[in-house]
N, C-alpha and C positions, 0 to 999 in steps of 0.2 A: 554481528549486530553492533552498529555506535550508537545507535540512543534509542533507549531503554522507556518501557512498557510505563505510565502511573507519573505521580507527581516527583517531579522533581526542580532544579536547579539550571536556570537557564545558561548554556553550554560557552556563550559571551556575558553576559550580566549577571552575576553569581547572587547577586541579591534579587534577584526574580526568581521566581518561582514560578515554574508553568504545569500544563498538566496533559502527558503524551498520550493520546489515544490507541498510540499505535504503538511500531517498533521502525527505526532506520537500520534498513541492512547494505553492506558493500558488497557487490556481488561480481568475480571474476568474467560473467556473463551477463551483457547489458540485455538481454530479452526476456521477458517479464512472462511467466505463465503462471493461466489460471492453477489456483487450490483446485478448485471442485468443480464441478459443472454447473452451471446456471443459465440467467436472462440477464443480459446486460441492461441494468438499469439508467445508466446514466455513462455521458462520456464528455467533460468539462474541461476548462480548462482556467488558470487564474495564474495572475505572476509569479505569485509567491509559490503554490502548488505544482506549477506547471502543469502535463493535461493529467486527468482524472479519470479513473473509472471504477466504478460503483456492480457489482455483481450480484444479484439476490438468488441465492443458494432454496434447497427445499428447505422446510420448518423454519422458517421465517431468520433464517442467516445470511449474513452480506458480508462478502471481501470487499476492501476500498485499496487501488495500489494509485499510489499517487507520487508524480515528481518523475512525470512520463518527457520524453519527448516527441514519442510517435507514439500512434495509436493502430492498431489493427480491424478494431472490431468500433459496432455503429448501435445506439441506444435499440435496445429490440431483438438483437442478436442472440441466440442460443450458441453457448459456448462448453466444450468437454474439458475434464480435467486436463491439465498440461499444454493448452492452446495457448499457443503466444499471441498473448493481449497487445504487446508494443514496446517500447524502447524505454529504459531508464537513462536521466539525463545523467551527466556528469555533476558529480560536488565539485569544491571549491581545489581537491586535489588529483580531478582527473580521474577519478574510480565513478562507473556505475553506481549509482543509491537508488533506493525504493522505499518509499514510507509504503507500509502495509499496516491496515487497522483489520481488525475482525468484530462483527454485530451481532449477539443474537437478539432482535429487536433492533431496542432503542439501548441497548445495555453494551456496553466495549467488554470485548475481551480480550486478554493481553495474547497476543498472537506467538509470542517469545513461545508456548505452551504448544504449539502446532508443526511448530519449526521439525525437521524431519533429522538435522544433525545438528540438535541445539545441545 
């Protein structure tokens, strides 16, 4: 994990302060798969972000993994636990990253808590 769950300290402007929704992970394997099983809600894409994709889970929960550069799956899609969603692009040093946020609702949870070898 390089950047951490909540408010903190932006990682080039030490006098910002921002507030991470999510978690950034480096992962030895750039293909990105589903937590759980769901409906693909959404599949985006924005520069900063790169592509997007939004998963609503049962009891009203949603994975977000974002900072894709492929995509597998199409808004509407039914997807099983461990299906590969798509590609994580490279950071600034050549490793696979993935920002992953977790929702129940409208409420973030720190995903760091879900991780299977945190």
């Amino acid at each position: 994990v390089t950047g951490r769950y909540g408010r903190q300290h932006h990682s080039t402007v030490p006098d910002l302060m921002i507030e991470n929704n999510g978690i950034d992970i480096v992962t030895n394997s750039p293909t990105v798969s589903a937590i759980y099983p769901g409906n693909i809600l959404s599949v985006s894409q924005t520069d900063i972000s790169g592509k997007t994709i939004i998963i609503q889970h049962d009891n009203d929960y949603y994975s977000v993994y974002a900072g894709l550069s492929e995509t597998y799956v199409v808004q509407g899609e039914q997807v099983s636990a461990g299906q590969s969603l798509g590609i994580a692009r490279n950071n600034k040093r050549g490793q696979s990253q993935l920002h992953f946020e977790l929702y129940n609702g409208k409420e973030s949870l720190n995903p760091h808590h879900w991780l299977k070898n945190n």
